[in-house]
C-alpha positions, 0 to 999 in steps of 0.5 A: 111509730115504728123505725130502723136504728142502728145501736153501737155499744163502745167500752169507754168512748161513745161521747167522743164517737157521736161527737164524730158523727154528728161532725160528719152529718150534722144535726144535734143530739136527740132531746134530751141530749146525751144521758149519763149512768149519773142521771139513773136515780139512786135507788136501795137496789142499785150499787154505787157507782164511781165518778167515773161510771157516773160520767159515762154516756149511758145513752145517745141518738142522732139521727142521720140522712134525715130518715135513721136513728144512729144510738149508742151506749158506753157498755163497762165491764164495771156493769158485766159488759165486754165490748169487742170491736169486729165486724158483727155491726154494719152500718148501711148508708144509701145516699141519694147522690154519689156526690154525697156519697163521696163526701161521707165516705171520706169524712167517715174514713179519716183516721179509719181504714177503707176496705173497698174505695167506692166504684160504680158495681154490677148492680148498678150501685155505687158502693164502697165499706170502710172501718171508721177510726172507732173500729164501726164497719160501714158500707155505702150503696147509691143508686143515683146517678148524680 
């Protein structure tokens, strides 16, 4: 079955990131829940792996306004990755109502920055960005009226 998802790849905090998200749009953790670089089995091939890295989420889902896969990894420099937050990722959210919009919006922006407040647009949109707390880009884009 095809999907869209959104993948977020975080040096350190992804546990801590989706315990946000999932704070904001509720639900639970896909099953099997989050999956740490522990639960890869050992193998000859594979080097081994500090507690540290062991604890590290090596894959997360949650799935948002019931209609998107928001996933994550933590991404070491242990395993060759270099993480750098900027604005390659944006997370585009279409509420149904700009009531939500504004809720999600402001639970999204606590501790984050808000690069444009939320207005009615030309377009006939109600839009606004922010940068959450965890460095993700997010633009909003209700088209209702309520």
């Amino acid at each position: 079955m095809a999907r869209v998802s959104t993948y977020l790849n975080f040096s350190d905090h992804t546990e801590a990131a989706f315990n946000f998200y999932k704070s904001v749009f509720g639900g639970e953790f896909t099953a099997p829940g989050i999956r740490r670089f522990g639960d890869i089995p050992s193998s000859p091939e594979m080097p081994p792996m500090s507690d540290k890295l062991k604890h590290l989420v090596m894959h997360v889902e949650l799935k948002i306004l019931n209609c998107h896969f928001l996933m994550g990894t933590d991404a070491p420099e242990e395993m060759g990755f270099m993480v750098q937050k900027g604005n390659n990722v944006y997370i585009n959210l279409e509420p149904d109502t700009k009531a939500e919009t504004k809720e999600i919006f402001t639970k999204l922006s606590e501790g984050g920055t808000v690069t444009e407040e939320l207005k009615d647009m030309f377009w006939g949109g109600y839009f606004g960005s922010l940068i959450d707390k965890y460095g993700i880009h997010w633009m909003f884009n209700c088209m209702g009226n309520s």
